[in-house]
C-alpha positions as CSV (number, residue, x, y, z in Angstrom):
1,X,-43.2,-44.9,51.7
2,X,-42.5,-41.5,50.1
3,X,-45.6,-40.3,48.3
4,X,-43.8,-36.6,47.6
5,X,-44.8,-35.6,44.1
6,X,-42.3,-35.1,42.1
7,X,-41.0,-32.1,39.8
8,X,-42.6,-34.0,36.9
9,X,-45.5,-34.4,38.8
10,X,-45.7,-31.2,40.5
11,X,-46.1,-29.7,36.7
12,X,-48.4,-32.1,35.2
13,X,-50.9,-31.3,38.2
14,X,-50.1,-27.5,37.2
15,X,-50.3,-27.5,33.6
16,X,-53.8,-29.6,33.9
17,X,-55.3,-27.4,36.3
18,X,-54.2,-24.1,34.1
19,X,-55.3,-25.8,30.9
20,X,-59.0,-27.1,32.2
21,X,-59.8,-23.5,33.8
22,X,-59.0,-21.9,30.4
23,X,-60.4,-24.3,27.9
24,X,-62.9,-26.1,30.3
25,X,-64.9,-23.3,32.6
26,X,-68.0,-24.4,34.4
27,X,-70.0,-22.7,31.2
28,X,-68.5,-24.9,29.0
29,X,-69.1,-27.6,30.8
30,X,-73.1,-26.4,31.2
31,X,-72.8,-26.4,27.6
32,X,-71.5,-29.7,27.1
33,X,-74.3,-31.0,29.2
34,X,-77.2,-30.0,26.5
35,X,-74.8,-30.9,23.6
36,X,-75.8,-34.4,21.6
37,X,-72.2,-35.8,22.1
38,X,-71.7,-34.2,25.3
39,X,-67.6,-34.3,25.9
40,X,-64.3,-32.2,25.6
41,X,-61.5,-34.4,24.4
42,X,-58.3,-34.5,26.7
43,X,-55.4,-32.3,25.5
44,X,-51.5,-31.7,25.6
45,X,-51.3,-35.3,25.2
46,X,-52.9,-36.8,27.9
47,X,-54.5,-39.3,26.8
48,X,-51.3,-41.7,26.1
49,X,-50.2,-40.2,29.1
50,X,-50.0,-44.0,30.8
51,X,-49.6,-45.6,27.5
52,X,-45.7,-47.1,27.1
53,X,-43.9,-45.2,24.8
54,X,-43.5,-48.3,22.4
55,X,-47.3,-47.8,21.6
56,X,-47.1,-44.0,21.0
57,X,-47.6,-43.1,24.7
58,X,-45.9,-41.0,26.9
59,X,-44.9,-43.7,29.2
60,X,-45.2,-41.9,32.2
61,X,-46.5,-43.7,35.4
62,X,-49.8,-44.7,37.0
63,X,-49.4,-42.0,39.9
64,X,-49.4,-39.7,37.5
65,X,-52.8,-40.9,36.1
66,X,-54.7,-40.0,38.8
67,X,-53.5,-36.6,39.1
68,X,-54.7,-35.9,35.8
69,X,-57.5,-37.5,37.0
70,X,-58.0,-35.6,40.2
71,X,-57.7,-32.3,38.5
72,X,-60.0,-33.4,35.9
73,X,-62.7,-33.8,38.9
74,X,-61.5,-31.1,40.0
75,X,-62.5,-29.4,37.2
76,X,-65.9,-31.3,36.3
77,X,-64.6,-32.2,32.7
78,X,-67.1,-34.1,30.7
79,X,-65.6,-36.5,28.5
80,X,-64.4,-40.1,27.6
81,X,-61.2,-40.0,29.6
82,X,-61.8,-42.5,32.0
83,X,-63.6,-44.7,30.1
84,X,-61.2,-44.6,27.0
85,X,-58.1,-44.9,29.5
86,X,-58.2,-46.4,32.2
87,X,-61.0,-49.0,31.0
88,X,-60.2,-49.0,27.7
89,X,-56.5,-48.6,27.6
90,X,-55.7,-50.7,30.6
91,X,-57.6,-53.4,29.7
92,X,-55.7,-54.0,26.7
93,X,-52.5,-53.6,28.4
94,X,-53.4,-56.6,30.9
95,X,-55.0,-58.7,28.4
96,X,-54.3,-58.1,24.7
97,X,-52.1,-59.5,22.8
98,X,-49.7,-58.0,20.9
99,X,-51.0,-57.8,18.0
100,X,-54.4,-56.0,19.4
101,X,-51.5,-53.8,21.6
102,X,-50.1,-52.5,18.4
103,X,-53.7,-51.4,16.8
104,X,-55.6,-50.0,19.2
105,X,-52.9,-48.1,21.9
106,X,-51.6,-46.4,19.5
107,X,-55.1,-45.1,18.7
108,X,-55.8,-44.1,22.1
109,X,-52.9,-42.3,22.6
110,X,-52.7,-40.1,19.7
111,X,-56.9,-39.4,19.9
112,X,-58.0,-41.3,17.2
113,X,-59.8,-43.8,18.7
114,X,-63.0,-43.5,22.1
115,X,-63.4,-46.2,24.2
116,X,-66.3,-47.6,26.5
117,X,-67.2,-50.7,28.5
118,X,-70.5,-52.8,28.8
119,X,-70.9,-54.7,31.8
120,X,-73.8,-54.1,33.6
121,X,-77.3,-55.1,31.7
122,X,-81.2,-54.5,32.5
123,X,-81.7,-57.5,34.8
124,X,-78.4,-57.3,37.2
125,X,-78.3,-54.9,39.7
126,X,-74.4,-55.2,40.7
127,X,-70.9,-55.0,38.3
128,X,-70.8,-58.9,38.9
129,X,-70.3,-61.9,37.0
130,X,-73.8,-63.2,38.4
131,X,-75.6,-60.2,35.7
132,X,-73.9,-61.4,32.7
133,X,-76.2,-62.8,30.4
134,X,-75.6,-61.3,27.0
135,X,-74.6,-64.2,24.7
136,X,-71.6,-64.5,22.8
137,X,-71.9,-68.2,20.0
138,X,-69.3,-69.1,18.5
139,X,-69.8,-69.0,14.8
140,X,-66.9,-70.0,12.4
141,X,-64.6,-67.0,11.9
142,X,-66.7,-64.8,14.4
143,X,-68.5,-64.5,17.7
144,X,-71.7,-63.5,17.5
145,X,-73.3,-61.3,20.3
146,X,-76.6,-60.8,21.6
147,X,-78.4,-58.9,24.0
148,X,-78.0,-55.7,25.7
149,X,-76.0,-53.7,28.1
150,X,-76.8,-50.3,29.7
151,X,-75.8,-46.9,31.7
152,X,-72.6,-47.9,29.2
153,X,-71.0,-44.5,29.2
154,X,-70.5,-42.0,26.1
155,X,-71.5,-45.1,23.8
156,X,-72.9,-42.7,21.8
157,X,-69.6,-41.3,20.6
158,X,-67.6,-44.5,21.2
159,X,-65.6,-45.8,18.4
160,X,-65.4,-49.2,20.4
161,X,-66.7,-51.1,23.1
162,X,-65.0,-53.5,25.5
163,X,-67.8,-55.9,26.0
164,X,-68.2,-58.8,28.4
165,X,-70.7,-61.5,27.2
166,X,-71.1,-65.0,28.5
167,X,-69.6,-67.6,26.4
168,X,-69.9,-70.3,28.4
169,X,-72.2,-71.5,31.3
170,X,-70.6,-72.8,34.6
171,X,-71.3,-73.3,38.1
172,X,-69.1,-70.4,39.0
173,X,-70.2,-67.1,37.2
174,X,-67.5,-65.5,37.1
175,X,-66.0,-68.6,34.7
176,X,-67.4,-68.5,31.3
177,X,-67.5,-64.8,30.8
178,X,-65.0,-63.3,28.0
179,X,-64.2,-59.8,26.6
180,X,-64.6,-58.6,23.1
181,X,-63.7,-55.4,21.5
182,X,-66.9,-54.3,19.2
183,X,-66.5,-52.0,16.5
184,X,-69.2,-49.4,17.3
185,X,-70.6,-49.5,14.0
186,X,-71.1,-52.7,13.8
187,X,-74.1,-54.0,11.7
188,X,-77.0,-54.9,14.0
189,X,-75.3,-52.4,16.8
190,X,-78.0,-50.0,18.2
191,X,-77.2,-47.2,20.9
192,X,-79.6,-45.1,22.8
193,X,-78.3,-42.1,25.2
194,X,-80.3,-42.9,28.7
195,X,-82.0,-39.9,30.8
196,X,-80.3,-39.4,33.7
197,X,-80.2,-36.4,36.3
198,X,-76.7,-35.7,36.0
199,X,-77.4,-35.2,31.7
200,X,-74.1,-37.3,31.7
201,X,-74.3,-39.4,28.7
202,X,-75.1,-43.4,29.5
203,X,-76.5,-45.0,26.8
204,X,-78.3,-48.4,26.6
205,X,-76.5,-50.4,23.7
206,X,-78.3,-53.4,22.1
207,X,-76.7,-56.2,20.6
208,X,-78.6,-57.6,17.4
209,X,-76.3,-60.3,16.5
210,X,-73.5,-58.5,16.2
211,X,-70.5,-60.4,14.6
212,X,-67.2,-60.1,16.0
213,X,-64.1,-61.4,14.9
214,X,-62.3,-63.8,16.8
215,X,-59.2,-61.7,16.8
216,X,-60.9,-59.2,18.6
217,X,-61.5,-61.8,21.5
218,X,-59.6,-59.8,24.3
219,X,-57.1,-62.0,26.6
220,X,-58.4,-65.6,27.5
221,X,-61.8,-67.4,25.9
222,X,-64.4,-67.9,29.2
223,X,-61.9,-65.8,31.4
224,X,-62.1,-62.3,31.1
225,X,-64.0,-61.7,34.3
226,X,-60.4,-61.6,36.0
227,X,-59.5,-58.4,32.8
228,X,-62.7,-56.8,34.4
């Protein structure tokens, strides 16, 4: 298997690592670490830079992902690439439908929009199935969500979170587990940045029955462990 970069490739890796050591020195990013919102948005682009061109995205491969993504650890940039991208974005690529496709990529790609997972909560101590326990009930046009999730990564600037919540209990725990994209500002939403030694920001987010529409239930109900 042939795992030569190519041209394209060769410059992307060039351009990021030019661009982050001019716009994102290791002062910055000291800066960055005692700033409330704590990040540096992506630039030239990069953030569709997986995203199919049908959805505003630059359509280019997932080999070239990670060599943003190497250059950006390369470079120590703080900010919600990773989560908004290749959490967020992929996600919705697996699992959304169309319709969620057409409002939220498009978003993502052109900057509009930060995104963030919640998985792990106060009581589990692994990213499994077994530690979700914040409730999702079905209540006519919504779900309704409650409990809370932590070390849920630049929550505090995050214009929506890709929560998993159990809707279901079964034998199996990774059955009865679904994904909802929540609106950040959500009424009844409360986010708290957590202290941490690395000042990176991981928030504990509380849900406070939190009302989610149904359309925003992302791929199958009770099986979005597999998404995850």
């Amino acid at each position: 298997m042939d795992i030569t970069f190519t041209e394209e490739q060769e410059m992307l890796k060039k351009s990021a690592r030019d661009f982050l050591a001019a716009e994102c020195p290791k002062t910055r990013v000291r800066e960055l670490e005692e700033d409330e919102k704590g990040y540096a948005m992506a630039g030239l682009g990069w953030m569709g830079l997986a995203i199919p061109e049908e959805y505003d995205g630059m359509g280019m491969t997932f080999q070239a992902l990670t060599i943003l993504l190497e250059e950006m650890g390369r470079n120590v940039l703080p900010g919600p690439f990773s989560c908004t991208v290749v959490q967020g974005a992929y996600a919705i690529l697996e699992a959304g439908s169309e319709a969620q496709k057409k409002e939220f990529l498009p978003k993502i790609a052109n900057g509009k929009a930060i995104f963030t997972t919640a998985l792990l909560e106060p009581g589990g101590v692994y990213y499994d199935a077994a530690g979700i326990s914040l409730k999702a009930t079905d209540q006519g046009d919504n779900f309704v969500l409650k409990g809370t999730k932590v070390f849920v990564e630049m929550a505090n600037v995050a214009d929506y979170i890709i929560c998993a919540a159990r809707t279901k209990e079964e034998a199996n725990s990774e059955d009865g587990v679904s994904l909802f994209i929540v609106d950040a500002k959500s009424l009844g939403l409360r986010c708290e940045v957590m202290p941490t030694i690395a000042f990176d920001k991981l928030c504990e987010v509380r849900f406070e029955d939190v009302a989610v529409p149904k359309g925003n239930l992302l791929g199958e109900l009770d099986k979005g462990w597999a998404t995850v």
